[in-house]
Structure formats: C-alpha cells, structure tokens
Backbone and ligand atoms as CSV (ligand in chain L), in Angstrom:
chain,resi,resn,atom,element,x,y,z
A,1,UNK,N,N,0.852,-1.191,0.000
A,1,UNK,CA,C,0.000,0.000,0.000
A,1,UNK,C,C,0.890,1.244,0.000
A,2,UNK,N,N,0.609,2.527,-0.682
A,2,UNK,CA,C,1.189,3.455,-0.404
A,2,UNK,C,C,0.542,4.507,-1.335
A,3,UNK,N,N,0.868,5.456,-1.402
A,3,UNK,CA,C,0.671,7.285,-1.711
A,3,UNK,C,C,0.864,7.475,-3.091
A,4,UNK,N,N,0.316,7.420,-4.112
A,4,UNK,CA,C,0.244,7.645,-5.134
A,4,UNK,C,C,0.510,9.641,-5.528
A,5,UNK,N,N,1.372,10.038,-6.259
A,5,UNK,CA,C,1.439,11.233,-6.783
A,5,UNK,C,C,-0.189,11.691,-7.855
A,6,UNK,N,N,-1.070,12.328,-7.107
A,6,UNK,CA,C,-1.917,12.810,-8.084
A,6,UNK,C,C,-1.388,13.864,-9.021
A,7,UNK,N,N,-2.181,13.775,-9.991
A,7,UNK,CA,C,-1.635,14.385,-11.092
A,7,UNK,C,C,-2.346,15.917,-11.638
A,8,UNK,N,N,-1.792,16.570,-11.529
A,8,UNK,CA,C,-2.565,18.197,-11.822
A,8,UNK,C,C,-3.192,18.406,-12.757
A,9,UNK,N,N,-3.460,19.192,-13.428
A,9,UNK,CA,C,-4.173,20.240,-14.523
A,9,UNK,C,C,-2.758,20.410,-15.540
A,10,UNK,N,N,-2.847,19.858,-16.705
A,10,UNK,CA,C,-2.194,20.149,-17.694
A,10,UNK,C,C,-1.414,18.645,-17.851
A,11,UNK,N,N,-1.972,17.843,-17.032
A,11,UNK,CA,C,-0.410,16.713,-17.370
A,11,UNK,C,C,-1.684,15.762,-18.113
A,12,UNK,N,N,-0.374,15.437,-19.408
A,12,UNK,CA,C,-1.021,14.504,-20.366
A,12,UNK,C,C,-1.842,13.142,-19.710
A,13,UNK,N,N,-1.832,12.136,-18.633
A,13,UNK,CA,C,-2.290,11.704,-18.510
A,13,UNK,C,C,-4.086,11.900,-18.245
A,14,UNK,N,N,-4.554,13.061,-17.509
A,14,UNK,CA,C,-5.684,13.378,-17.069
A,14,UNK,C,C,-6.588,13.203,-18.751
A,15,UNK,N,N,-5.923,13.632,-19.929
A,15,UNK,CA,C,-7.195,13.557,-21.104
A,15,UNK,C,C,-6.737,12.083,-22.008
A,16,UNK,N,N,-5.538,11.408,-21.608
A,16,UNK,CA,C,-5.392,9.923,-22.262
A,16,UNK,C,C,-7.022,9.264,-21.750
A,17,UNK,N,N,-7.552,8.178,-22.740
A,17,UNK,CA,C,-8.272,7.135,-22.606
A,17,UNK,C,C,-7.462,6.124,-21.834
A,18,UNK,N,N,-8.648,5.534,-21.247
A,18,UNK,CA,C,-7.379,4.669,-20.497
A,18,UNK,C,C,-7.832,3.141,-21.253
A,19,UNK,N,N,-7.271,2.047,-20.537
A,19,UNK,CA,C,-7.420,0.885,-21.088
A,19,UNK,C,C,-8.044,-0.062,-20.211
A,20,UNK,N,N,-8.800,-1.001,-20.733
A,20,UNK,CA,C,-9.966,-2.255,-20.426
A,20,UNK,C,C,-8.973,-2.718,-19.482
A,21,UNK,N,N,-9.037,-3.392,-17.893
A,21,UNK,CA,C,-8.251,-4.653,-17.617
A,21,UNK,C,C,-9.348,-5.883,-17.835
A,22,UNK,N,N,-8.175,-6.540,-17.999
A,22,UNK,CA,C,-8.765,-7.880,-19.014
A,22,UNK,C,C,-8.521,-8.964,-17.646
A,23,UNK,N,N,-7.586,-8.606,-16.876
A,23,UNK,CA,C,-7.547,-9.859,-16.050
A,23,UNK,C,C,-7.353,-9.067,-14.389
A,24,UNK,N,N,-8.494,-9.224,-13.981
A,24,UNK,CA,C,-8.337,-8.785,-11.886
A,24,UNK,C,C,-7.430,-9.447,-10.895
A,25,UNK,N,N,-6.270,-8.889,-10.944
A,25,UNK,CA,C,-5.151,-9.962,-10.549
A,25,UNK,C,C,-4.853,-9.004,-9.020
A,26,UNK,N,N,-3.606,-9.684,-8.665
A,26,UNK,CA,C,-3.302,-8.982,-7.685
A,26,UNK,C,C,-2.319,-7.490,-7.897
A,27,UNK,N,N,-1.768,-7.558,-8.885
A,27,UNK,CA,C,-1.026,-6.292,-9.343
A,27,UNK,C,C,-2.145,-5.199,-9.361
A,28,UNK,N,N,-3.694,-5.278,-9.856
A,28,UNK,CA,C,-4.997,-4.877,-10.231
A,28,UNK,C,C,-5.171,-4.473,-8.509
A,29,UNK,N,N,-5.615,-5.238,-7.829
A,29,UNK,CA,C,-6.034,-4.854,-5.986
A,29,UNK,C,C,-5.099,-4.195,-5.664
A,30,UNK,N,N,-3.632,-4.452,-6.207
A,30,UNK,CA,C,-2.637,-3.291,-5.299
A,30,UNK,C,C,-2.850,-2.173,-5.686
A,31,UNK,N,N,-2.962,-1.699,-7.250
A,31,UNK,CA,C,-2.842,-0.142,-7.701
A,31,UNK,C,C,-4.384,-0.075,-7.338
A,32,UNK,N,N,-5.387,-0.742,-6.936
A,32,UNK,CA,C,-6.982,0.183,-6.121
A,32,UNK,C,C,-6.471,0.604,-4.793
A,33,UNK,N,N,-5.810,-0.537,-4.177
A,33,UNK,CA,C,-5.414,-0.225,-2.707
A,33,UNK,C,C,-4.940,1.097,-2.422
A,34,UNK,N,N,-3.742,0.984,-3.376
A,34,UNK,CA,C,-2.893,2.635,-3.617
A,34,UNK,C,C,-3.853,3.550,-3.910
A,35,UNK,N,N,-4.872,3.455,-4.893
A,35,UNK,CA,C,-5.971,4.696,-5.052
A,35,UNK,C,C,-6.108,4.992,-4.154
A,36,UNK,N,N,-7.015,4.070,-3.238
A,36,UNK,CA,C,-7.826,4.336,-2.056
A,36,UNK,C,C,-7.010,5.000,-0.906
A,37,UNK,N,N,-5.836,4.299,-1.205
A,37,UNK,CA,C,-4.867,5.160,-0.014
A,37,UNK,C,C,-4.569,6.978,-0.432
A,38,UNK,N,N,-4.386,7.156,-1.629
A,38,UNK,CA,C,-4.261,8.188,-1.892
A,38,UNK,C,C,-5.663,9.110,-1.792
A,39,UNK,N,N,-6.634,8.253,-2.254
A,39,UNK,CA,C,-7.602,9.122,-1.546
A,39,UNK,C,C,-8.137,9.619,-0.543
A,40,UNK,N,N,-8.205,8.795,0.550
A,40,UNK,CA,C,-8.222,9.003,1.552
A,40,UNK,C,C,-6.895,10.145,2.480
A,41,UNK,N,N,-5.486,10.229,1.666
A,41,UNK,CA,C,-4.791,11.560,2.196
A,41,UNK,C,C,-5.360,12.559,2.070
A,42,UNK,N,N,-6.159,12.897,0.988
A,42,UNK,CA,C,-6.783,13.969,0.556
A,42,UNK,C,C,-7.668,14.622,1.498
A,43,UNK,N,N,-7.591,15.893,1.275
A,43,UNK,CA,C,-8.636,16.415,2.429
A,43,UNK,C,C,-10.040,16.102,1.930
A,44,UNK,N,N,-11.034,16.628,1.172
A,44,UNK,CA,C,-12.014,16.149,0.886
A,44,UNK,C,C,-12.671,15.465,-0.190
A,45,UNK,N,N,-11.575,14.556,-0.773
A,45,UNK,CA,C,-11.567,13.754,-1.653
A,45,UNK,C,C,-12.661,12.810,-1.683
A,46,UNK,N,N,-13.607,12.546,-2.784
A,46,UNK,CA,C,-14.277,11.726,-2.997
A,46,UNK,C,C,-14.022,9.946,-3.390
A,47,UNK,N,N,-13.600,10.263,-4.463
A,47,UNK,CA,C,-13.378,9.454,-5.751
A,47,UNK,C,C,-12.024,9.718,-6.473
A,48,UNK,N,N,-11.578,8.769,-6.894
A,48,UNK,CA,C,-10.440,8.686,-7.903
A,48,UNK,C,C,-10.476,8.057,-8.846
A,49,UNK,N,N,-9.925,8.713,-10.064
A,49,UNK,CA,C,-9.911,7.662,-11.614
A,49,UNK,C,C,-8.266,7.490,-11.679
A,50,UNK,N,N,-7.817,5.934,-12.755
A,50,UNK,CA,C,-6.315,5.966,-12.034
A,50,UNK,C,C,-5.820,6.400,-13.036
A,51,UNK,N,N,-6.465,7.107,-13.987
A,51,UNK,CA,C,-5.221,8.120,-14.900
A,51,UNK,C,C,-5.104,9.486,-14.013
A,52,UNK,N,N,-5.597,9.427,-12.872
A,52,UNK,CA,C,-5.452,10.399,-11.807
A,52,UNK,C,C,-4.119,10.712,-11.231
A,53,UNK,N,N,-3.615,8.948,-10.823
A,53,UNK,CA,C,-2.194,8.675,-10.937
A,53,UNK,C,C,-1.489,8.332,-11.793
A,54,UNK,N,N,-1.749,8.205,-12.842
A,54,UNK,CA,C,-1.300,8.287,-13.853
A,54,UNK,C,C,-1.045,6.957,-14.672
A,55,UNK,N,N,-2.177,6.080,-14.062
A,55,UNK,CA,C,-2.011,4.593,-14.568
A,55,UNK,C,C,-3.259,4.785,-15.557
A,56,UNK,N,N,-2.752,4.231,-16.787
A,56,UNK,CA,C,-4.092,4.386,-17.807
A,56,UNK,C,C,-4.826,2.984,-17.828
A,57,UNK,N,N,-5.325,2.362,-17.067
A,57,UNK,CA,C,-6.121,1.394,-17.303
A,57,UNK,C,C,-7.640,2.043,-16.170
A,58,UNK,N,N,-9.137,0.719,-16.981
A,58,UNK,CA,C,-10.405,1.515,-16.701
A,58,UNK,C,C,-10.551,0.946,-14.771
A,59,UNK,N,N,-9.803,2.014,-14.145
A,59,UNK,CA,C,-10.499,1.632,-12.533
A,59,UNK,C,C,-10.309,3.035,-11.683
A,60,UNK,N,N,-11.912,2.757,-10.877
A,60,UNK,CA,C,-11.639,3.957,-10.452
A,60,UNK,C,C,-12.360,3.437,-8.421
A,61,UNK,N,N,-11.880,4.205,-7.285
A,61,UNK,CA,C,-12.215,4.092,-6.355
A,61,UNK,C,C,-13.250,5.220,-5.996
A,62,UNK,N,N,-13.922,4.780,-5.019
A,62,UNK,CA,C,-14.943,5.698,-4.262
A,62,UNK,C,C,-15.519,5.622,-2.988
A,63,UNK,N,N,-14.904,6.474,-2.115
A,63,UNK,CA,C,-15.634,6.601,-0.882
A,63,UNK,C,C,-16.459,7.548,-0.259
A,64,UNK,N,N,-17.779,7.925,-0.589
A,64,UNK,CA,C,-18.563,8.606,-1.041
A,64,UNK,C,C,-20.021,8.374,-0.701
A,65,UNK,N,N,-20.796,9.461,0.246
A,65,UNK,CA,C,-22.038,9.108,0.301
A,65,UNK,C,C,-22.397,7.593,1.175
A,66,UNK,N,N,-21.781,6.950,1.953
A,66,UNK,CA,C,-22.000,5.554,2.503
A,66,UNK,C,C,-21.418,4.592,1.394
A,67,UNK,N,N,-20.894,5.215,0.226
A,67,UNK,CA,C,-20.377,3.884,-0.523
A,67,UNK,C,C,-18.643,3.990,-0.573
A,68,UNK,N,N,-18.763,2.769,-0.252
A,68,UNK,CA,C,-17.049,2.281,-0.602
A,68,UNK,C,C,-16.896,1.476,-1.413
A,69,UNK,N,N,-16.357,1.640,-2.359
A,69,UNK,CA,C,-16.119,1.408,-3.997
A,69,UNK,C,C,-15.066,1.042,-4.686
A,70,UNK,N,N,-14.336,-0.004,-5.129
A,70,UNK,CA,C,-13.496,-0.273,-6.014
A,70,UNK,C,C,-13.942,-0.847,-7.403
A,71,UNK,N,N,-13.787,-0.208,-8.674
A,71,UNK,CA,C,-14.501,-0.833,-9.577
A,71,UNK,C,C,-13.385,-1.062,-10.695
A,72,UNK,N,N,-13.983,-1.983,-11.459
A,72,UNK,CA,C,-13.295,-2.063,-12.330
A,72,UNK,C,C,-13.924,-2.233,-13.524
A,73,UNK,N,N,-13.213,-1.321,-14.559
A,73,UNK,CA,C,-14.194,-1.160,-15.639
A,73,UNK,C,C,-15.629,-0.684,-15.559
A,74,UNK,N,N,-15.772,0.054,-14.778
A,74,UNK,CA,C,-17.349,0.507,-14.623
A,74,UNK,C,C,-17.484,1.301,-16.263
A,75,UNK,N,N,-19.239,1.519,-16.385
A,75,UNK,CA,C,-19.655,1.571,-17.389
A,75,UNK,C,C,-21.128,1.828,-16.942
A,76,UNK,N,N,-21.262,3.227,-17.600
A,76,UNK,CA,C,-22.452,3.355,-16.910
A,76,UNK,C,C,-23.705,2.787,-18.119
A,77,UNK,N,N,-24.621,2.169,-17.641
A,77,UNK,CA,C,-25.571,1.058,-18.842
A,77,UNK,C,C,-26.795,2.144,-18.339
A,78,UNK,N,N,-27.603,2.636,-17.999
A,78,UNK,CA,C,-28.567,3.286,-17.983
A,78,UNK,C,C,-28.695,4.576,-17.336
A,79,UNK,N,N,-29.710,5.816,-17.601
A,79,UNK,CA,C,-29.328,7.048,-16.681
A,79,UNK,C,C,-30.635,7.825,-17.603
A,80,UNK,N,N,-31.394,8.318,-16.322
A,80,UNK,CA,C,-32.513,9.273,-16.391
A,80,UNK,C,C,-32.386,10.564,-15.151
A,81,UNK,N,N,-32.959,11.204,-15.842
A,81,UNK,CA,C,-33.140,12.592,-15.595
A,81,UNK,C,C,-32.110,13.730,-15.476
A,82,UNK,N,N,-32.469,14.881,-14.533
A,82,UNK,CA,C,-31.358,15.777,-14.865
A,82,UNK,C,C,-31.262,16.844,-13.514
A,83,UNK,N,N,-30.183,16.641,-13.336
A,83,UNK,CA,C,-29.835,17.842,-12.162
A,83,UNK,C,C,-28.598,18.019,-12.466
A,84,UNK,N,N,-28.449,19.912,-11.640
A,84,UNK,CA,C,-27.296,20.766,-11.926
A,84,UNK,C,C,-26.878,20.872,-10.197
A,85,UNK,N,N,-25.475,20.521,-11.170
A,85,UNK,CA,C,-24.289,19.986,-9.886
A,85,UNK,C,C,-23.505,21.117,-9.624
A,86,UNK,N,N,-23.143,21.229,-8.857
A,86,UNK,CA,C,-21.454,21.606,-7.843
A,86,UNK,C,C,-20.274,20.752,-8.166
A,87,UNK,N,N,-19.195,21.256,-8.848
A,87,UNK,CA,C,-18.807,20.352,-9.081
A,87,UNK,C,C,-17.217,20.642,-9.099
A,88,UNK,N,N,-16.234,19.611,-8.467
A,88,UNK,CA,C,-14.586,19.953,-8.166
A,88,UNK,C,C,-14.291,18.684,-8.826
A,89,UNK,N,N,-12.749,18.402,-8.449
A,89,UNK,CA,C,-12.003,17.597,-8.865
A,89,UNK,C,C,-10.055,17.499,-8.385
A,90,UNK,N,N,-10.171,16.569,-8.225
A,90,UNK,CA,C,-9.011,16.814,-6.827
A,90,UNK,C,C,-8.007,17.112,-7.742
A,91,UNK,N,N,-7.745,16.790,-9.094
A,91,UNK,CA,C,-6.615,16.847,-10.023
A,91,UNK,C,C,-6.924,18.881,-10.656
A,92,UNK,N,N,-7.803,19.582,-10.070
A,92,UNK,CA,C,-8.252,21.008,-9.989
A,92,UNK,C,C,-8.411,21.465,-8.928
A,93,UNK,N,N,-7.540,21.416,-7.984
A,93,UNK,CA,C,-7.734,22.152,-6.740
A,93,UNK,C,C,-8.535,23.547,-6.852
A,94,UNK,N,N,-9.207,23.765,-6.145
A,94,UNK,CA,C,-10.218,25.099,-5.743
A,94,UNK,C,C,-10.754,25.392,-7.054
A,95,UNK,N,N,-11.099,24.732,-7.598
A,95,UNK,CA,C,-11.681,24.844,-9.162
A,95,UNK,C,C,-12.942,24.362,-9.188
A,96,UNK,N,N,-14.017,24.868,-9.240
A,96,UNK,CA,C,-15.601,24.651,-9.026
A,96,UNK,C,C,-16.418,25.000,-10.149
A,97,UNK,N,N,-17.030,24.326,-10.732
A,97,UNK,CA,C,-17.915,24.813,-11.684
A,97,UNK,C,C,-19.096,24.282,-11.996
A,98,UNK,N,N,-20.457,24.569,-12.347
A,98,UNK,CA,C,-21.674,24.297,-12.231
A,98,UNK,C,C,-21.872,23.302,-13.782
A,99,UNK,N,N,-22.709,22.117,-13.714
A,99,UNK,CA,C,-22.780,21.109,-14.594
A,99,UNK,C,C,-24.442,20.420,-14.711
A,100,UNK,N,N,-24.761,20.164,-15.514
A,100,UNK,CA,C,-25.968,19.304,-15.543
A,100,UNK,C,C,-25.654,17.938,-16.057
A,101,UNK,N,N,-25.805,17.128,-14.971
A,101,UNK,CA,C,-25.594,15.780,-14.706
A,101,UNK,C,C,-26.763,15.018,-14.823
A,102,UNK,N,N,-27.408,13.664,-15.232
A,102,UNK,CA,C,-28.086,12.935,-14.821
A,102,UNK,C,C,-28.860,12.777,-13.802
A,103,UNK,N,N,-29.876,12.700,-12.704
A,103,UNK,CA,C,-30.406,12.385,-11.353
A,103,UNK,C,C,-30.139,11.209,-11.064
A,104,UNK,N,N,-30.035,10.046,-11.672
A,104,UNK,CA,C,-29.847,8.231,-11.584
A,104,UNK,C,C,-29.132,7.800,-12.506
A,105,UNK,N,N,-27.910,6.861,-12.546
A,105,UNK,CA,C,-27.581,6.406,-13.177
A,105,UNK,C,C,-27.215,4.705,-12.606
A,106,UNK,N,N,-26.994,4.229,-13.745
A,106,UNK,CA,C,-27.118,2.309,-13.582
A,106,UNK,C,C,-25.961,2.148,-13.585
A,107,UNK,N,N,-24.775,1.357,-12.961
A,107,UNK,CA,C,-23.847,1.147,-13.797
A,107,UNK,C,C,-23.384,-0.104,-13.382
A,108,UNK,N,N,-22.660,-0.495,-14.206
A,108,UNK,CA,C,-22.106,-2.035,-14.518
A,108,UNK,C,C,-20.676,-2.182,-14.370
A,109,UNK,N,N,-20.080,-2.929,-13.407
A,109,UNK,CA,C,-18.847,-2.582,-13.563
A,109,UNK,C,C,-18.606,-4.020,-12.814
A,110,UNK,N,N,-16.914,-4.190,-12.145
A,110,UNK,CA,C,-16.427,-5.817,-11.787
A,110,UNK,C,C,-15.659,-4.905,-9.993
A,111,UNK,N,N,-16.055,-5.668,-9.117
A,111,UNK,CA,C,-15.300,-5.547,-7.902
A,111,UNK,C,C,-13.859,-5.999,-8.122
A,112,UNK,N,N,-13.071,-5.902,-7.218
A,112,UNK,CA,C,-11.643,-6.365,-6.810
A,112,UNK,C,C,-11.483,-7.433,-7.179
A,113,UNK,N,N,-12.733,-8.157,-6.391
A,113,UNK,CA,C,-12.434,-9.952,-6.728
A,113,UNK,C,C,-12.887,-10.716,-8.290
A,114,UNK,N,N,-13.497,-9.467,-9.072
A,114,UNK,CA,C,-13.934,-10.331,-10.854
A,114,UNK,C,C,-15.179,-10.515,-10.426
A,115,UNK,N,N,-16.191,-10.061,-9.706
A,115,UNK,CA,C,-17.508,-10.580,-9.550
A,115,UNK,C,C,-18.100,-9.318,-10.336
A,116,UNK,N,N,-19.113,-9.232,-11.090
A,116,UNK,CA,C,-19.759,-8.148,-11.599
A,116,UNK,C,C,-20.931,-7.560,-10.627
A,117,UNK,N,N,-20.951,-6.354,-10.791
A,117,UNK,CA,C,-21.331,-5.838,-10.005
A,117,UNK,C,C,-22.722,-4.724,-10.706
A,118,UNK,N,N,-23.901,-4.327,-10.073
A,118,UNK,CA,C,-24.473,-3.338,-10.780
A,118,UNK,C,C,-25.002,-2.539,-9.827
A,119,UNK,N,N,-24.484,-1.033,-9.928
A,119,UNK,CA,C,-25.163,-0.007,-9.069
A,119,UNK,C,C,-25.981,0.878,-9.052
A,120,UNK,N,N,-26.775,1.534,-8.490
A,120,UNK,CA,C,-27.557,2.416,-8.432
A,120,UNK,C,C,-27.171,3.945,-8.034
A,121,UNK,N,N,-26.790,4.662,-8.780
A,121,UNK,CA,C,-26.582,6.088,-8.230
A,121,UNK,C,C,-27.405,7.268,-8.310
A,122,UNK,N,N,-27.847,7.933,-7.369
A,122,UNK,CA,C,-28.676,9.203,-7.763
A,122,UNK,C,C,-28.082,10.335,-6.857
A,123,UNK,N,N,-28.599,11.291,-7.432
A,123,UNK,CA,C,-28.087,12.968,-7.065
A,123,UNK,C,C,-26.653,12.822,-6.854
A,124,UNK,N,N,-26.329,13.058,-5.079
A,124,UNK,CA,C,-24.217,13.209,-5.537
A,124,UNK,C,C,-23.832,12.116,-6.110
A,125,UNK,N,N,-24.036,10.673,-5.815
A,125,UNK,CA,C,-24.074,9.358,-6.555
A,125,UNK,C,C,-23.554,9.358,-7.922
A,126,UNK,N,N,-24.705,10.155,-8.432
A,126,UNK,CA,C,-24.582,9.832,-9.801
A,126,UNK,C,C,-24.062,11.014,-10.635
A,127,UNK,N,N,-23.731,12.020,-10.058
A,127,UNK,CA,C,-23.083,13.082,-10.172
A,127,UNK,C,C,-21.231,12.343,-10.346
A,128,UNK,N,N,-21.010,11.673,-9.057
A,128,UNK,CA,C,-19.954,11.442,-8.665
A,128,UNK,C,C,-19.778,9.813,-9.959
A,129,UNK,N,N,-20.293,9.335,-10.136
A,129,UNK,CA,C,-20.217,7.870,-11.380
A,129,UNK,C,C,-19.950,9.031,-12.618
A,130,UNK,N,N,-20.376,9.586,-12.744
A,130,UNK,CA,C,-20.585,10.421,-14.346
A,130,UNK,C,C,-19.335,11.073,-14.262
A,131,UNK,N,N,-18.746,11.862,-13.155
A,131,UNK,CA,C,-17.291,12.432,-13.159
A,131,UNK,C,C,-16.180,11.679,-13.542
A,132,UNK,N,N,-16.178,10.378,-12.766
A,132,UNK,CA,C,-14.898,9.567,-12.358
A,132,UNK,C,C,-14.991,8.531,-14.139
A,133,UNK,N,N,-15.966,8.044,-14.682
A,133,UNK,CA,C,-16.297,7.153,-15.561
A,133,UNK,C,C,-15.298,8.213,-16.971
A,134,UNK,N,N,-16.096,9.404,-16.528
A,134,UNK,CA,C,-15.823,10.331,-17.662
A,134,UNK,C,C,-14.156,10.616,-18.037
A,135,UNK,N,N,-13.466,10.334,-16.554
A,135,UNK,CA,C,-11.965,10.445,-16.514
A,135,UNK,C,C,-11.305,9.611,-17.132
A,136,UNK,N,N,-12.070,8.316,-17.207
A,136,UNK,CA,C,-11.434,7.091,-17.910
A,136,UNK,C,C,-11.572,7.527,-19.642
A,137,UNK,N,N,-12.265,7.954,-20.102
A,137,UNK,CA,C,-12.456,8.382,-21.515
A,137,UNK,C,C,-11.428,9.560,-21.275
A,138,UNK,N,N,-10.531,10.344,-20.516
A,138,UNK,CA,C,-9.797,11.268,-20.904
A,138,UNK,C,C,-10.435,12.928,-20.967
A,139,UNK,N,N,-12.304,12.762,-20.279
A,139,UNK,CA,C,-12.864,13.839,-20.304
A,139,UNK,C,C,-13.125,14.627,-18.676
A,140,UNK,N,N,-12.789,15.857,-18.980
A,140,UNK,CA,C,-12.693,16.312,-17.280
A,140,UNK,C,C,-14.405,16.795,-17.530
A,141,UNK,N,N,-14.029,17.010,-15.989
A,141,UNK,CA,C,-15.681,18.179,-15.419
A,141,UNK,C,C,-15.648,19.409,-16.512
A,142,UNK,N,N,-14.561,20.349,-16.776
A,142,UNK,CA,C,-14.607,21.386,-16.819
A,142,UNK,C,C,-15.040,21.136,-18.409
A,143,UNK,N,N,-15.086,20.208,-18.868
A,143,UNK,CA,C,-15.841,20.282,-20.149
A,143,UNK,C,C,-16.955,20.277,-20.521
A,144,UNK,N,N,-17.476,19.857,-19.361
A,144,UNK,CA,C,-18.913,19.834,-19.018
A,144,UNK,C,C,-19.748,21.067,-18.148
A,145,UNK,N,N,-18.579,22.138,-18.129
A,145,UNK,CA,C,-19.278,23.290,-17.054
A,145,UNK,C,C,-20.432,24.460,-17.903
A,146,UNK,N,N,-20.988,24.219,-17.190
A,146,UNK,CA,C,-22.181,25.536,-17.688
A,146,UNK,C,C,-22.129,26.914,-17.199
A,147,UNK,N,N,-21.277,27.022,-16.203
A,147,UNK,CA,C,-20.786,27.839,-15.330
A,147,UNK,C,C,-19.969,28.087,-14.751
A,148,UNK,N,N,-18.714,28.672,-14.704
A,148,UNK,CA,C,-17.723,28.826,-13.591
A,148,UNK,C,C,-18.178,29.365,-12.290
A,149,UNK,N,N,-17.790,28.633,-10.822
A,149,UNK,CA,C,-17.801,29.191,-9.932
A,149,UNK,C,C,-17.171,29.675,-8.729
A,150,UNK,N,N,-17.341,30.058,-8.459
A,150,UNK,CA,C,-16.369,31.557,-7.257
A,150,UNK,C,C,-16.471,30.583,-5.728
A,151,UNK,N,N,-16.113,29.663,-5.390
A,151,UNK,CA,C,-16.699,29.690,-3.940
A,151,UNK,C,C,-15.519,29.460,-3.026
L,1,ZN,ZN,ZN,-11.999,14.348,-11.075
C-alpha cells in the first residue's frame, strides 16, 4: 500500500483514454489499494480515476455518500433525468464549476475480486459515477461546465 502522486491540470495523462483490464489480478487490488490510499490523504476527496495517478487502465475508487467502492471497468448502462451539480475535482484544486448531470444512473462494472457488479446512483451518486467514468475516456468536469464558480 502506499501514496500515489496525483496528477494536476495540464499533465497529459488526465485527457489519455485509459485501457480495459482484461484480467483482476493482484497487481490490479494493489494499484486500487494505492488509489484508495491516496484518496483518503486527501482532504475532501471523494473518488479517484487511475489516470489520476497516472495509470491508464479503466479503474476507479470511491468513498462517497456511505459507498465504498473499487470498480473495475465501470460503465455506466442506464441514466434518467437531470440535475445541476457543484462540481470539483481533486486533479483542480479550488476549481468549481456548475454542470448538468443525470439524477440516476445504472452502472455495470467488476469488484476487486472479478464478480460483476451493478449499481444504483442518484443525485451526488450519480453526479460522482458520471465524473470519475468520464476520466477514464480522458474527459474532465470542466468540459462539461455551464458555469464557472467563485466559492
Ligand atoms: Zn476528477
């Protein structure tokens, strides 16, 4: 386990696509472990995607709202309605900007151990699936802002 270097605003990894893991091994649980550890240094860190640290494959952690989360390959398979978010990103320190997100989203993804998994997210939930998913495609929040905000 240990401290992963997050990665700022401007470094090529944050807009790379990342890549499918094909096999949930133990090399796979160590770099979540390391997420999770790095997230948790963070002061009010949610969630992490691991081109965050700069590993381009699709996994991202979340401790968030009562959920604790390691996924792999998530994929969000269904999503209705619409609410406007608040919205940061730990790789944008003090960087806030207003977004219209989904209200629910479905998503499909594999735990630590290769078991598939399907979740339910709504309001920060699914706010927070739509951010981190979006990192794996190489797309930030701020592309999605409707608003810059001051707070
Ligand atoms: Zn982010």
């Amino acid at each position: 386990m240990a401290i992963r270097q997050i990665r700022y605003d401007g470094d090529p990894a944050l807009t790379k696509k990342c890549r499918k893991v094909e096999v949930i091994d133990d090399r796979i649980r160590l770099i979540l472990d390391d997420m999770m550890d790095t997230l948790h240094q963070t002061e009010n860190g949610a969630a992490l995607a691991a081109n965050q640290i700069g590993i381009l494959r699709r996994l991202v952690v979340i401790d968030y709202c009562d959920h604790y989360l390691k996924l792999v390959n998530p994929l969000i398979v269904g999503y209705s309605g619409e609410q406007e978010c608040v919205e940061g990103c730990l790789s944008f320190p003090g960087h806030y900007v207003k977004t219209i997100r989904p209200q629910r989203v479905t998503v499909q993804a594999f735990n630590e151990n290769g078991e598939e998994v399907l979740l339910i997210g709504e309001d920060e939930m699914a706010k927070c699936f739509c951010h981190e998913i979006e990192h794996l495609d190489g797309l930030i929040f701020l592309d999605r802002a409707i608003e810059e905000l001051e707070l």
